[in-house]
CHARMM-style PDB file with segment names, atoms N, HN, CA, C and O in Angstrom:
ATOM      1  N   UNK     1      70.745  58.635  48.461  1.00  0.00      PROA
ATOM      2  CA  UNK     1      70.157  57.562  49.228  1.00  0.00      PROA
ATOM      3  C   UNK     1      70.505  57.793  50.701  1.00  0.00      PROA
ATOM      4  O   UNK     1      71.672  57.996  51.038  1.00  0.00      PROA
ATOM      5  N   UNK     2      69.574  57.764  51.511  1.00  0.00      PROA
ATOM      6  HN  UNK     2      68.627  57.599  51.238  1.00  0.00      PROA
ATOM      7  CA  UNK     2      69.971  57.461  52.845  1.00  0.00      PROA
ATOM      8  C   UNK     2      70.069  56.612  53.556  1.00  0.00      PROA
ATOM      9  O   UNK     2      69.774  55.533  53.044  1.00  0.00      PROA
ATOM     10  N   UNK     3      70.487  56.558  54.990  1.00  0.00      PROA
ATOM     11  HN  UNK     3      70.727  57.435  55.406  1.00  0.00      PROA
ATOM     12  CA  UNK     3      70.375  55.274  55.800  1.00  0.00      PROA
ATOM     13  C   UNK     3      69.171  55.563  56.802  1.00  0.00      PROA
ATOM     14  O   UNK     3      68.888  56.646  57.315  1.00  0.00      PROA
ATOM     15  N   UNK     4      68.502  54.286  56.964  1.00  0.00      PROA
ATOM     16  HN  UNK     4      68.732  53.407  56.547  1.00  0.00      PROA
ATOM     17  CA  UNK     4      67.503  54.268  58.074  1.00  0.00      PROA
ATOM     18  C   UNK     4      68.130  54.312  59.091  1.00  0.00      PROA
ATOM     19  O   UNK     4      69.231  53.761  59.122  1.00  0.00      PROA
ATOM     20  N   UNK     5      67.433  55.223  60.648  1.00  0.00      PROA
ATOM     21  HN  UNK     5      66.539  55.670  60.623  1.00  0.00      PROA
ATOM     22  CA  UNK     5      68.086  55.754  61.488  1.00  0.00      PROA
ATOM     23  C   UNK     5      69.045  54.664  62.519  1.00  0.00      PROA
ATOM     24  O   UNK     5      68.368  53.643  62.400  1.00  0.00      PROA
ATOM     25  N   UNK     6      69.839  54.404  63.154  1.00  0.00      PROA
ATOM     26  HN  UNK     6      70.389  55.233  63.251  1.00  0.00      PROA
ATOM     27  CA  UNK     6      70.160  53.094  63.948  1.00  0.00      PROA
ATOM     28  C   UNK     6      69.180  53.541  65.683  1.00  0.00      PROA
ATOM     29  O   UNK     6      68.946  54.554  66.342  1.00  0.00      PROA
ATOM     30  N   UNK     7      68.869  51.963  65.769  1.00  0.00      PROA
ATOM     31  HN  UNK     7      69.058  51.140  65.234  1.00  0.00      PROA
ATOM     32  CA  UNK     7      68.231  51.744  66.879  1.00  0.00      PROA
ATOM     33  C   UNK     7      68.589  51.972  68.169  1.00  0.00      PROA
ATOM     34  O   UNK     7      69.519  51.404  68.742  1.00  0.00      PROA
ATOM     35  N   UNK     8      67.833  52.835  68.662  1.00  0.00      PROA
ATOM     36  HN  UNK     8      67.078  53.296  68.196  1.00  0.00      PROA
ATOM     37  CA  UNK     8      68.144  53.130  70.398  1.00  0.00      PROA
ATOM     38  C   UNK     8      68.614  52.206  70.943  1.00  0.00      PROA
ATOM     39  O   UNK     8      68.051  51.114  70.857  1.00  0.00      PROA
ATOM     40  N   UNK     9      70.073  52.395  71.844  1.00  0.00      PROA
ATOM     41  HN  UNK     9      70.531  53.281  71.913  1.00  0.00      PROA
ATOM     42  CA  UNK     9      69.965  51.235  72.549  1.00  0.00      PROA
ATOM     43  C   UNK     9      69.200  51.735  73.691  1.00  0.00      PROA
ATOM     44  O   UNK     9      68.569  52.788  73.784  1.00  0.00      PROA
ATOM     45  N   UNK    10      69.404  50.576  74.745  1.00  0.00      PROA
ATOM     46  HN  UNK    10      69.916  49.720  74.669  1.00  0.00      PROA
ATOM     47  CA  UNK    10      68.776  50.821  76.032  1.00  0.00      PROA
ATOM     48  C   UNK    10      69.253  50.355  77.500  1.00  0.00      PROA
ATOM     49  O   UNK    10      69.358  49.291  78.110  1.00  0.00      PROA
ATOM     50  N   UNK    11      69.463  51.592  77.715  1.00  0.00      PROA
ATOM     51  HN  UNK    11      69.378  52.457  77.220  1.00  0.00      PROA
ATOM     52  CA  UNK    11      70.755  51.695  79.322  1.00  0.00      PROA
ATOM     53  C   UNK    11      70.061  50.756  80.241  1.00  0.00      PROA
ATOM     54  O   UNK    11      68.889  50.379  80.259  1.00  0.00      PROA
ATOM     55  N   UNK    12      71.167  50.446  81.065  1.00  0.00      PROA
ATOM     56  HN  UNK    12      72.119  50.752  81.050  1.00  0.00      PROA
ATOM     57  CA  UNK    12      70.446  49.485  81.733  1.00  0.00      PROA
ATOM     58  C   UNK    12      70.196  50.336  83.446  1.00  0.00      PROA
ATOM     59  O   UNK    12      69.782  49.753  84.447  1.00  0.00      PROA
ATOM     60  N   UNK    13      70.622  51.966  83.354  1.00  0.00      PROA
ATOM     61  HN  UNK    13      70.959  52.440  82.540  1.00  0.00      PROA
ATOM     62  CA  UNK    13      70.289  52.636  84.322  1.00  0.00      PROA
ATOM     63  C   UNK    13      68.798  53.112  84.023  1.00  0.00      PROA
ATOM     64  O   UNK    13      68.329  53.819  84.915  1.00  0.00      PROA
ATOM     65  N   UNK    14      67.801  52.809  82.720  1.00  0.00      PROA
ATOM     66  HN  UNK    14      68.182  52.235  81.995  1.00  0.00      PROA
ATOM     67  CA  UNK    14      67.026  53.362  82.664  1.00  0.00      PROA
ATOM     68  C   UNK    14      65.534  53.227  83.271  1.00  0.00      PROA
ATOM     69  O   UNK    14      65.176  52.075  83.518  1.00  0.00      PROA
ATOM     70  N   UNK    15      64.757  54.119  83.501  1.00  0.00      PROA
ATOM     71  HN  UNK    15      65.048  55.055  83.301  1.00  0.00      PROA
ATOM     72  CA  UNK    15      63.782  53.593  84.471  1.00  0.00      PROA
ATOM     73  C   UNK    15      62.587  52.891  83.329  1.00  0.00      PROA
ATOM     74  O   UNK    15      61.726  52.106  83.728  1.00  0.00      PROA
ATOM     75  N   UNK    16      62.668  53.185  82.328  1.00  0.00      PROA
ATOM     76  HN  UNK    16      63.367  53.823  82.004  1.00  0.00      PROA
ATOM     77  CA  UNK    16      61.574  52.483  81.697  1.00  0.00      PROA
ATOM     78  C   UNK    16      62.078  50.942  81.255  1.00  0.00      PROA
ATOM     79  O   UNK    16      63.027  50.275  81.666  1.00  0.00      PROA
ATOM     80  N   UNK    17      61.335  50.733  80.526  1.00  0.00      PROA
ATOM     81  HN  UNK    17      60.564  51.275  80.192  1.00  0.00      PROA
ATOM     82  CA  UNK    17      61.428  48.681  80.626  1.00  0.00      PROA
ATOM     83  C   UNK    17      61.995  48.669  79.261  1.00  0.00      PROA
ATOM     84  O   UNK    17      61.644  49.493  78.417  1.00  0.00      PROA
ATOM     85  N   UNK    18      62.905  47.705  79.026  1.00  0.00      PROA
ATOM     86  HN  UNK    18      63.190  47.035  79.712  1.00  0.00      PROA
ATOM     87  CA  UNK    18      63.703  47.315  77.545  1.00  0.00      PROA
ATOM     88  C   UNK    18      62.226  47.334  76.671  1.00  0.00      PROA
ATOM     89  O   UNK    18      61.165  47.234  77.287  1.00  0.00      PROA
ATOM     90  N   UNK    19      62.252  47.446  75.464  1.00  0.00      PROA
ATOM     91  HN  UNK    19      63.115  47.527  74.964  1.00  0.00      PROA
ATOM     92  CA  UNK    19      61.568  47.007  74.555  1.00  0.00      PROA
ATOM     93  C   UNK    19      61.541  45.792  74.379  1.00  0.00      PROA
ATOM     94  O   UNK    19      62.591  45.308  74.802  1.00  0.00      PROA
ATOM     95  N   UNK    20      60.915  45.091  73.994  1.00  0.00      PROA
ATOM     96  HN  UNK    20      60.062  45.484  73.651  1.00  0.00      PROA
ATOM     97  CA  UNK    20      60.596  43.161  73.903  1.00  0.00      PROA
ATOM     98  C   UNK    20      61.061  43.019  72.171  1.00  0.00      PROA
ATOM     99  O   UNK    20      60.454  43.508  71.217  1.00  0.00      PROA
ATOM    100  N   UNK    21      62.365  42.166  72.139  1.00  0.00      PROA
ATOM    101  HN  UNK    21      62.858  41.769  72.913  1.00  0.00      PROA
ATOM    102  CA  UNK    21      62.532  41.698  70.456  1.00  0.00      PROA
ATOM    103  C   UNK    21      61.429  40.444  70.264  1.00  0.00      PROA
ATOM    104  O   UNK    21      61.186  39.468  70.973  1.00  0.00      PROA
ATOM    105  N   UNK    22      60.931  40.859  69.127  1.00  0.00      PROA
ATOM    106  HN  UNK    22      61.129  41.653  68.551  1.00  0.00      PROA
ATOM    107  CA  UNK    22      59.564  39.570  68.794  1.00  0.00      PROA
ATOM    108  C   UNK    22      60.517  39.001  68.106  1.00  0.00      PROA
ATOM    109  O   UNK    22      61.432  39.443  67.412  1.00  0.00      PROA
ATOM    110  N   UNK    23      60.058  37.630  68.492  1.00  0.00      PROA
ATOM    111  HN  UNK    23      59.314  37.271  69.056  1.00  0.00      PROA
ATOM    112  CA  UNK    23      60.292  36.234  68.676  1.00  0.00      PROA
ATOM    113  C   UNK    23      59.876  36.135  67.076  1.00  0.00      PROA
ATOM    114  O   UNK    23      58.889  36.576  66.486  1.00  0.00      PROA
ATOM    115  N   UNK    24      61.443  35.103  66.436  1.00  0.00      PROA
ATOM    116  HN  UNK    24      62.244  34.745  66.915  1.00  0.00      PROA
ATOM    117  CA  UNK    24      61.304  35.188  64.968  1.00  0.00      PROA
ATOM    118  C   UNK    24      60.166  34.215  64.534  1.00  0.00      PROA
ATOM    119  O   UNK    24      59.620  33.563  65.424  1.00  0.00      PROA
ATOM    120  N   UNK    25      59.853  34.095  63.529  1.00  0.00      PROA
ATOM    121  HN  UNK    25      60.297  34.625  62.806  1.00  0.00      PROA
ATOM    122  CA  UNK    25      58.966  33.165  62.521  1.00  0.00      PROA
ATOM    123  C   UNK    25      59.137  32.125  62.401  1.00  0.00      PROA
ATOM    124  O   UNK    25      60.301  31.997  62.022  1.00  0.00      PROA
ATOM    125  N   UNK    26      58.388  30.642  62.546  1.00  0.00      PROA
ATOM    126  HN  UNK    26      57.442  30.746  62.854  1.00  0.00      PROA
ATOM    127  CA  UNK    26      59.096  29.572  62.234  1.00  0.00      PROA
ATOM    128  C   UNK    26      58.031  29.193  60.848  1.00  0.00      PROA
ATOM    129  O   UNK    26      56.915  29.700  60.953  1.00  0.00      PROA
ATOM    130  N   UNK    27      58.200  28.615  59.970  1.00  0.00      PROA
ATOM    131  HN  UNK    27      59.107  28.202  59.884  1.00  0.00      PROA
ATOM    132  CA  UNK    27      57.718  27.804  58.681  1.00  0.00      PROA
ATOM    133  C   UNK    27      58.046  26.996  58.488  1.00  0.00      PROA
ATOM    134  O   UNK    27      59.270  26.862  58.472  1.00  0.00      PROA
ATOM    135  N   UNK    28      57.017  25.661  58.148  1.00  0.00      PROA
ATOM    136  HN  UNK    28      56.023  25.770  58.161  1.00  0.00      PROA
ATOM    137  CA  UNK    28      57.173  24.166  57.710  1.00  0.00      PROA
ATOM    138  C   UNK    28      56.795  24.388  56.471  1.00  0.00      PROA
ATOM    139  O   UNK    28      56.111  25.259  55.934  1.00  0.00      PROA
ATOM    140  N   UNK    29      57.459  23.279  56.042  1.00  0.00      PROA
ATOM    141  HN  UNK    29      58.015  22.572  56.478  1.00  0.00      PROA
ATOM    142  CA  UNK    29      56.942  22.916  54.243  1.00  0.00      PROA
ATOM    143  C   UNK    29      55.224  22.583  54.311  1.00  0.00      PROA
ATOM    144  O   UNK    29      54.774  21.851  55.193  1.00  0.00      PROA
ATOM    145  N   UNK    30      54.265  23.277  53.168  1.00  0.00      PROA
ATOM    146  HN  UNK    30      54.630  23.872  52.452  1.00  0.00      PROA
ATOM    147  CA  UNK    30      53.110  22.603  53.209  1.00  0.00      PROA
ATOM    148  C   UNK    30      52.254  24.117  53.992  1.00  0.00      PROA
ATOM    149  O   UNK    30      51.048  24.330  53.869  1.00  0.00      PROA
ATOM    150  N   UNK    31      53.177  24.971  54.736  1.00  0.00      PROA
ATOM    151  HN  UNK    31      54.157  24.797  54.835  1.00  0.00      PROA
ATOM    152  CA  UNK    31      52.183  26.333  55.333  1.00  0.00      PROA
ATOM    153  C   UNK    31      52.053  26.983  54.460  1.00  0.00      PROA
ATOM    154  O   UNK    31      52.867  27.320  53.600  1.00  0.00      PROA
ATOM    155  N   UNK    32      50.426  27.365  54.664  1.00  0.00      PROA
ATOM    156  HN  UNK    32      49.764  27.091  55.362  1.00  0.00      PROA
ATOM    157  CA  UNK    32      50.215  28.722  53.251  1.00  0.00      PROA
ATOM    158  C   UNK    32      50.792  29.859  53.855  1.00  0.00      PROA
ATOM    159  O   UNK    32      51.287  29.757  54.977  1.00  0.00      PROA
ATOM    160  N   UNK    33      50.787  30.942  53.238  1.00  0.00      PROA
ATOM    161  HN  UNK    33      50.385  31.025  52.326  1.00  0.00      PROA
ATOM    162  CA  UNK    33      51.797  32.055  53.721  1.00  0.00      PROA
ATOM    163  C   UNK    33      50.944  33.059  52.818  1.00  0.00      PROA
ATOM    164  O   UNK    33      50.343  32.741  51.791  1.00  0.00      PROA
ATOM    165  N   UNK    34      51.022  34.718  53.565  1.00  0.00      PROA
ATOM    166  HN  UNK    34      51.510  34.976  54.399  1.00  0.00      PROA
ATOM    167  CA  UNK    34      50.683  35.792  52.840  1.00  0.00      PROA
ATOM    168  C   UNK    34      52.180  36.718  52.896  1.00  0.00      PROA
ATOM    169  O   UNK    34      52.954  36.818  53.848  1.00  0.00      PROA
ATOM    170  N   UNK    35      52.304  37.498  51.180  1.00  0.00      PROA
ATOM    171  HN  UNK    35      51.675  37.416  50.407  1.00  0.00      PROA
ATOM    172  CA  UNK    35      53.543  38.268  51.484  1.00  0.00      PROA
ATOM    173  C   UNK    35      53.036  39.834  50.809  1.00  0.00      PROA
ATOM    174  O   UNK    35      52.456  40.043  49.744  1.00  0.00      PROA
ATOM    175  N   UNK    36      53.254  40.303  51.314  1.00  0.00      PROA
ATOM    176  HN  UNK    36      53.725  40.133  52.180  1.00  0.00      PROA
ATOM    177  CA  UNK    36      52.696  41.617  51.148  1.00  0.00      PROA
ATOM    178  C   UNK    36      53.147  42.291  50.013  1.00  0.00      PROA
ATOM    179  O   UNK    36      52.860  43.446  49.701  1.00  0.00      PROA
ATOM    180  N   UNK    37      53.671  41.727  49.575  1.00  0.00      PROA
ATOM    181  HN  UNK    37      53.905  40.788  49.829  1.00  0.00      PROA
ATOM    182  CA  UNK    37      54.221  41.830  47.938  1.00  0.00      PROA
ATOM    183  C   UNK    37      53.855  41.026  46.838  1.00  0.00      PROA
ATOM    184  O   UNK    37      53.345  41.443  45.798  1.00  0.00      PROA
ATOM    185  N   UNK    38      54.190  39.628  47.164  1.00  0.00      PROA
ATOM    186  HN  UNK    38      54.604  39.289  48.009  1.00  0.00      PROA
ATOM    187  CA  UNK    38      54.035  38.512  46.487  1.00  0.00      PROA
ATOM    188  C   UNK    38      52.162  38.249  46.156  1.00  0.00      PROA
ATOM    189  O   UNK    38      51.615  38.135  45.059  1.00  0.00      PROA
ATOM    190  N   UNK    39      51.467  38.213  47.685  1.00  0.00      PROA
ATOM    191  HN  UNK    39      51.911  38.306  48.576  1.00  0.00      PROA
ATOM    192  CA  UNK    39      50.533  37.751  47.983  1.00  0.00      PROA
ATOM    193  C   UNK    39      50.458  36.476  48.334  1.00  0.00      PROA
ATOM    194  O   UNK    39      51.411  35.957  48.915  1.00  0.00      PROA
ATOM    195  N   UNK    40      49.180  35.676  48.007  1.00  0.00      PROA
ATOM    196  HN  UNK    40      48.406  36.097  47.535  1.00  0.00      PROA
ATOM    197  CA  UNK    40      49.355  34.268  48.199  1.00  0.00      PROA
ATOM    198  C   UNK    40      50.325  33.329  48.030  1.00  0.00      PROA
ATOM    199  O   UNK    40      50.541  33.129  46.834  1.00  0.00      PROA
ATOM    200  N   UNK    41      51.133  32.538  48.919  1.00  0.00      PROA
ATOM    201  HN  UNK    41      50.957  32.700  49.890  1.00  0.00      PROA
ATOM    202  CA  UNK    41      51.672  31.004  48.501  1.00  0.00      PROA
ATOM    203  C   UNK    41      51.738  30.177  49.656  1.00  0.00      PROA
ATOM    204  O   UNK    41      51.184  30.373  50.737  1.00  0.00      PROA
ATOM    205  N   UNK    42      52.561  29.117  49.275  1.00  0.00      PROA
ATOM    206  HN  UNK    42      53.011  28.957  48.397  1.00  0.00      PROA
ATOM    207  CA  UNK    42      52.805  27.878  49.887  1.00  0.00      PROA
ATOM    208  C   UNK    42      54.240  27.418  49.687  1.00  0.00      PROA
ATOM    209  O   UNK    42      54.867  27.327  48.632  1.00  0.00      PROA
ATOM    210  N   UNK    43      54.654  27.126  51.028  1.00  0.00      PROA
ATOM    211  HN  UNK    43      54.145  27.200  51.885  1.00  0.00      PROA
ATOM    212  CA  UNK    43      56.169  27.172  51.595  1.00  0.00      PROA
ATOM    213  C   UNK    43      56.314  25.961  51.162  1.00  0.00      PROA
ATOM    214  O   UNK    43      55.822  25.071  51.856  1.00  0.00      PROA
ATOM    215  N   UNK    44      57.013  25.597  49.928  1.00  0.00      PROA
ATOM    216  HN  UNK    44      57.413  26.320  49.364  1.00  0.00      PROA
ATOM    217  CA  UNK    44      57.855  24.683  49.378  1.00  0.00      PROA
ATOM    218  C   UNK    44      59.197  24.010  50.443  1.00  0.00      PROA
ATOM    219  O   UNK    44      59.536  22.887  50.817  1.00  0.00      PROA
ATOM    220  N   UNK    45      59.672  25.401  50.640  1.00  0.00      PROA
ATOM    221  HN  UNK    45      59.396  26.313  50.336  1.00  0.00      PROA
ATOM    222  CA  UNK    45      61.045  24.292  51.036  1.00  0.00      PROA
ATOM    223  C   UNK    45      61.693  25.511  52.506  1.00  0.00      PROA
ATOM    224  O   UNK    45      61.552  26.734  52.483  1.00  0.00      PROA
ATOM    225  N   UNK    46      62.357  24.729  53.609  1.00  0.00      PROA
ATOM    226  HN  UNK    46      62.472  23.736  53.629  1.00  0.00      PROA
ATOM    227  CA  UNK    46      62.833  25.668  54.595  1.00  0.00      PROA
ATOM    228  C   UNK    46      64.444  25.668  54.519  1.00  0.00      PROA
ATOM    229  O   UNK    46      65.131  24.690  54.225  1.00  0.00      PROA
ATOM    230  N   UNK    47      64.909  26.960  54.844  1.00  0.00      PROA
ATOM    231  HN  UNK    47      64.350  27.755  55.083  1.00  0.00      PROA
ATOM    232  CA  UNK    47      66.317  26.487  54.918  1.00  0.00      PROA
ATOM    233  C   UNK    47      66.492  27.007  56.680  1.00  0.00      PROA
ATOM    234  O   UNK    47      66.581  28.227  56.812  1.00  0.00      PROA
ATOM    235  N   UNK    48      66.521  26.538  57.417  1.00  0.00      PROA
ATOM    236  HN  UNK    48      66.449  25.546  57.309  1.00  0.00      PROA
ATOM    237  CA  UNK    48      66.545  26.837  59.319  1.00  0.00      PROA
ATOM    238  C   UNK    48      67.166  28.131  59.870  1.00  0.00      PROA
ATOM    239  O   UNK    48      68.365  28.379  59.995  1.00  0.00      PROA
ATOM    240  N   UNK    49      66.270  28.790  60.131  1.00  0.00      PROA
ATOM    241  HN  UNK    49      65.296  28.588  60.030  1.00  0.00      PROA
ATOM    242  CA  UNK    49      66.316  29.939  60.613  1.00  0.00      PROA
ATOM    243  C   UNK    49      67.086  31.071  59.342  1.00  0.00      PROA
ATOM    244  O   UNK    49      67.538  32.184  59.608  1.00  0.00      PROA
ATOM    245  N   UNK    50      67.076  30.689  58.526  1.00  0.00      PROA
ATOM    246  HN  UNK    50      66.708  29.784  58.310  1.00  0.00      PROA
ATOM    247  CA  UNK    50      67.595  31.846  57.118  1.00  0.00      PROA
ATOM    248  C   UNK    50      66.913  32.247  56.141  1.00  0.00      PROA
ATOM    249  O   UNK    50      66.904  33.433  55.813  1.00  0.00      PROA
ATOM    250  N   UNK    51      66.168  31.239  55.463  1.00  0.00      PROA
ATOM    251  HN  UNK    51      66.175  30.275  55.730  1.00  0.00      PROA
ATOM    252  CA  UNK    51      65.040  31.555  54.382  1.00  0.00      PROA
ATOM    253  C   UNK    51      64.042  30.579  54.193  1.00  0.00      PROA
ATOM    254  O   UNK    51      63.941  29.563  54.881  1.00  0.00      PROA
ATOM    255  N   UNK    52      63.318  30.888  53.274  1.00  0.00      PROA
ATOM    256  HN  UNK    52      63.400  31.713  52.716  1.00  0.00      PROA
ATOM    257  CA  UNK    52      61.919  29.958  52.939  1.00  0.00      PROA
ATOM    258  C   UNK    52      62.176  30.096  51.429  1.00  0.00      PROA
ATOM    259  O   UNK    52      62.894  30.859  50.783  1.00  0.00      PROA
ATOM    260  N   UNK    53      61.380  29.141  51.105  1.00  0.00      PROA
ATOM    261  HN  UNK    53      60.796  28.522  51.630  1.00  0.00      PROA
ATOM    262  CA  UNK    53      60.946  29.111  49.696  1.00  0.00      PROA
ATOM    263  C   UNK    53      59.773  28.993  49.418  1.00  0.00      PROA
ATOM    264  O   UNK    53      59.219  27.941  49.736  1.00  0.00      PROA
ATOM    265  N   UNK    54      59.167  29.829  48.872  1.00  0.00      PROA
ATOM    266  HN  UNK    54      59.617  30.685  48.614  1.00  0.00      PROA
ATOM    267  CA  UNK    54      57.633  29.860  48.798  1.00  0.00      PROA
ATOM    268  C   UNK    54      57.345  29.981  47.145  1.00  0.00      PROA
ATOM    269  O   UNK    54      57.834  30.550  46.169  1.00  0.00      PROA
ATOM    270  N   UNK    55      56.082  28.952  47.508  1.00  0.00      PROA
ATOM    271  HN  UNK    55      55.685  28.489  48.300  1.00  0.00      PROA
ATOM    272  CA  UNK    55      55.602  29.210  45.290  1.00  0.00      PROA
ATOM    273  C   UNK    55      54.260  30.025  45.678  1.00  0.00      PROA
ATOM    274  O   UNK    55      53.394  29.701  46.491  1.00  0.00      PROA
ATOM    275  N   UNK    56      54.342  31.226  44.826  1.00  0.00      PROA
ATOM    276  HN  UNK    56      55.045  31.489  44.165  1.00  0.00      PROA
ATOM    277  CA  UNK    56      53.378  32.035  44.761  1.00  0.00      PROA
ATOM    278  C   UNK    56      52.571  31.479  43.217  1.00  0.00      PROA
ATOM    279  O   UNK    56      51.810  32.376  42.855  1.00  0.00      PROA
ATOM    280  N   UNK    57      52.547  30.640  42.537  1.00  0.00      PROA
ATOM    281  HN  UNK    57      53.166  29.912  42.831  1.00  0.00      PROA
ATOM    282  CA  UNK    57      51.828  30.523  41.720  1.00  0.00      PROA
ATOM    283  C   UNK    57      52.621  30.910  40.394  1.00  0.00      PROA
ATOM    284  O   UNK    57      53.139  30.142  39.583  1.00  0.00      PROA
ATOM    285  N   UNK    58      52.586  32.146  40.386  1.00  0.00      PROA
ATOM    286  HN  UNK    58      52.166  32.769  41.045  1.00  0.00      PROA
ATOM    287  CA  UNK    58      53.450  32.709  39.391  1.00  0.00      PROA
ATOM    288  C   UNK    58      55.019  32.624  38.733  1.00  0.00      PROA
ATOM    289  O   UNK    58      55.614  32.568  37.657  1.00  0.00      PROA
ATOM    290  N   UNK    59      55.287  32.669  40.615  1.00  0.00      PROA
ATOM    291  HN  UNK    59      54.803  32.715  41.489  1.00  0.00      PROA
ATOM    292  CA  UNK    59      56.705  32.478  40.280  1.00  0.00      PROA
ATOM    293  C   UNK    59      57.342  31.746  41.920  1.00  0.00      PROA
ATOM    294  O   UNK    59      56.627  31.732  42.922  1.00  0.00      PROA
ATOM    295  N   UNK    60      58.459  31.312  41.907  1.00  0.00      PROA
ATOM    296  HN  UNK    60      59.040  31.324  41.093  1.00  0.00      PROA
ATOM    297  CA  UNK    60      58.894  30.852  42.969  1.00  0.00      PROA
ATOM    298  C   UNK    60      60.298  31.293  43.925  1.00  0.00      PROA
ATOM    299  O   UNK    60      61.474  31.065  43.643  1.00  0.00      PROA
ATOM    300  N   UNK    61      59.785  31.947  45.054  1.00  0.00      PROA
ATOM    301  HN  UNK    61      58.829  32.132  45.283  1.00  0.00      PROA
ATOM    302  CA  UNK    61      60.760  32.883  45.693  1.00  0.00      PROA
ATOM    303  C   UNK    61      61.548  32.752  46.859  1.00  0.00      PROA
ATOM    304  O   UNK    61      61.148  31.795  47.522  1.00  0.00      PROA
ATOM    305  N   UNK    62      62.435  33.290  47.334  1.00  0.00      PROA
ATOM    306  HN  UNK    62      62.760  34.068  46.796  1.00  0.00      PROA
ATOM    307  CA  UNK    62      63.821  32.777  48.374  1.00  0.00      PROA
ATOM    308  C   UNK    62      63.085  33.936  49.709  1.00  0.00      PROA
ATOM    309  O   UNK    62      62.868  34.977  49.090  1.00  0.00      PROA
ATOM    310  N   UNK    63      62.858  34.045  50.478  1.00  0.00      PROA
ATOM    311  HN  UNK    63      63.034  33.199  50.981  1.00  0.00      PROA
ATOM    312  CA  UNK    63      62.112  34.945  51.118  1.00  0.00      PROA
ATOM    313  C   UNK    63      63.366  34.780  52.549  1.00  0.00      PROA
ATOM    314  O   UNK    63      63.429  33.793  53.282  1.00  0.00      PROA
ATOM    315  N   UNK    64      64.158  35.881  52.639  1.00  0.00      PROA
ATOM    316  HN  UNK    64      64.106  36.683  52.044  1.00  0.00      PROA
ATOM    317  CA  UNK    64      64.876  35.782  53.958  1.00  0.00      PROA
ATOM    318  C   UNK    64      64.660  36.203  54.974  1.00  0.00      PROA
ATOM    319  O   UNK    64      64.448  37.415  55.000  1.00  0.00      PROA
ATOM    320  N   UNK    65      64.606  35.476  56.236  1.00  0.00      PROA
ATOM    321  HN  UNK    65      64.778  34.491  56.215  1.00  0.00      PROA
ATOM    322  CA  UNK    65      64.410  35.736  57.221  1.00  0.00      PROA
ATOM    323  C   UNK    65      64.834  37.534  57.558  1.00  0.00      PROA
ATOM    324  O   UNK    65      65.568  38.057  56.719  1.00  0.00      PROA
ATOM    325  N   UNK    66      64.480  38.197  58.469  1.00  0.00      PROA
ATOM    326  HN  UNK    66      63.884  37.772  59.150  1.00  0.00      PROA
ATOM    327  CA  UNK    66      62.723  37.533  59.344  1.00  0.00      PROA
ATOM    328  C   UNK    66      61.877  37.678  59.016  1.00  0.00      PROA
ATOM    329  O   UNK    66      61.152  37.952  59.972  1.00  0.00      PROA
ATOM    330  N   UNK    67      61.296  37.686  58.036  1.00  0.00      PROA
ATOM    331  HN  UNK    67      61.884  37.463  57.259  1.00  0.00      PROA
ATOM    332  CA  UNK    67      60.198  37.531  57.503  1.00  0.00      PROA
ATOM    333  C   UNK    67      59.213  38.611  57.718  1.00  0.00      PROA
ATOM    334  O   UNK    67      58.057  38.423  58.095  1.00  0.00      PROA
ATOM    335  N   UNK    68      59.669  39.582  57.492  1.00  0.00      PROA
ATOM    336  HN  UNK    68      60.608  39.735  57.186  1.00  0.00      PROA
ATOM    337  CA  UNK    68      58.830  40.516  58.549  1.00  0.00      PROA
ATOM    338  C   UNK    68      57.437  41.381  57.385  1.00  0.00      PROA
ATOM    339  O   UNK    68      56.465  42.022  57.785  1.00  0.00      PROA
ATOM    340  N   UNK    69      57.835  41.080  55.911  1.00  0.00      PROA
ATOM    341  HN  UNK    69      58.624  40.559  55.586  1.00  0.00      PROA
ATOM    342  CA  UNK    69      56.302  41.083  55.127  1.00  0.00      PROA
ATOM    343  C   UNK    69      55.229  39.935  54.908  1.00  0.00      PROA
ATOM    344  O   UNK    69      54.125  40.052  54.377  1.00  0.00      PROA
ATOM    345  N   UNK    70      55.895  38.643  55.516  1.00  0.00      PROA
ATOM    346  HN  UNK    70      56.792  38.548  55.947  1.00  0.00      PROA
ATOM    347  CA  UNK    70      55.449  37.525  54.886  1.00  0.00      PROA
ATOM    348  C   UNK    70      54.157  37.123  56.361  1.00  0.00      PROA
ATOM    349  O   UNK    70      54.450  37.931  57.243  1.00  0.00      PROA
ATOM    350  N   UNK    71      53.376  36.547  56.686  1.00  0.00      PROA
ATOM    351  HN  UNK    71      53.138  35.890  55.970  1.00  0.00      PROA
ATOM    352  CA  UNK    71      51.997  35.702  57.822  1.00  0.00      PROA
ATOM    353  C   UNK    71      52.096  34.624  57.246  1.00  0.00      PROA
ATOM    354  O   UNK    71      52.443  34.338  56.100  1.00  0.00      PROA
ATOM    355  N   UNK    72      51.624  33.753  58.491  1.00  0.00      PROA
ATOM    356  HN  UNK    72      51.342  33.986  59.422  1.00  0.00      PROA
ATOM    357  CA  UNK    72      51.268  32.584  58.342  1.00  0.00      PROA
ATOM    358  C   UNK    72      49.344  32.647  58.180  1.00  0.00      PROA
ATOM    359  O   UNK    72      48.532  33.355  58.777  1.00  0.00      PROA
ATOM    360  N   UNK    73      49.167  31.686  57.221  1.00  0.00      PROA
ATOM    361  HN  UNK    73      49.826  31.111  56.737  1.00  0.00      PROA
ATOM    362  CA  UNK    73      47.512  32.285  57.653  1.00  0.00      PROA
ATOM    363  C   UNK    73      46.855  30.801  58.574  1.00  0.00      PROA
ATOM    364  OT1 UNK    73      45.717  30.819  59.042  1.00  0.00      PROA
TER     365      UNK     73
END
C-alpha cells in the first residue's frame, strides 16, 4: 500500500500566487444531495462542520466532512 503524495507547501518568497483552499460544504436537514458512490439522497441529520447523515433510500449513511464526493443539487 502506498501513501498519497503530501502537499506542496507554498513559500511565501514565491512569485506565483498561493493556491485558493475551497471553502468547505455547508448542509441543512431536508437538502437533496448526490454522492458519487451512494447516488441519490436526502440529508436527514447534520452534525456541524463533521458529518451528515444522509438516507439514500437503501440504506442510511454517516458521510464525513469535506464532503468532497457528495453535491448539493
Amino acid at each position: 500500500m502506498t501513501k498519497p503524495p503530501a502537499p506542496k507547501r507554498h513559500l511565501p518568497t514565491s512569485p506565483f500566487a498561493a493556491p485558493v483552499t475551497p471553502t468547505p460544504k455547508h448542509f441543512a436537514v431536508g437538502d437533496q444531495v448526490t454522492h458519487d458512490m451512494y447516488g441519490l439522497g436526502r440529508v436527514i441529520g447534520v452534525e456541524d462542520g463533521i458529518a451528515a447523515f444522509v438516507d439514500f433510500g437503501s440504506a442510511q449513511m454517516r458521510i464525513l466532512s469535506p464532503y468532497s464526493k457528495m453535491t448539493k443539487l
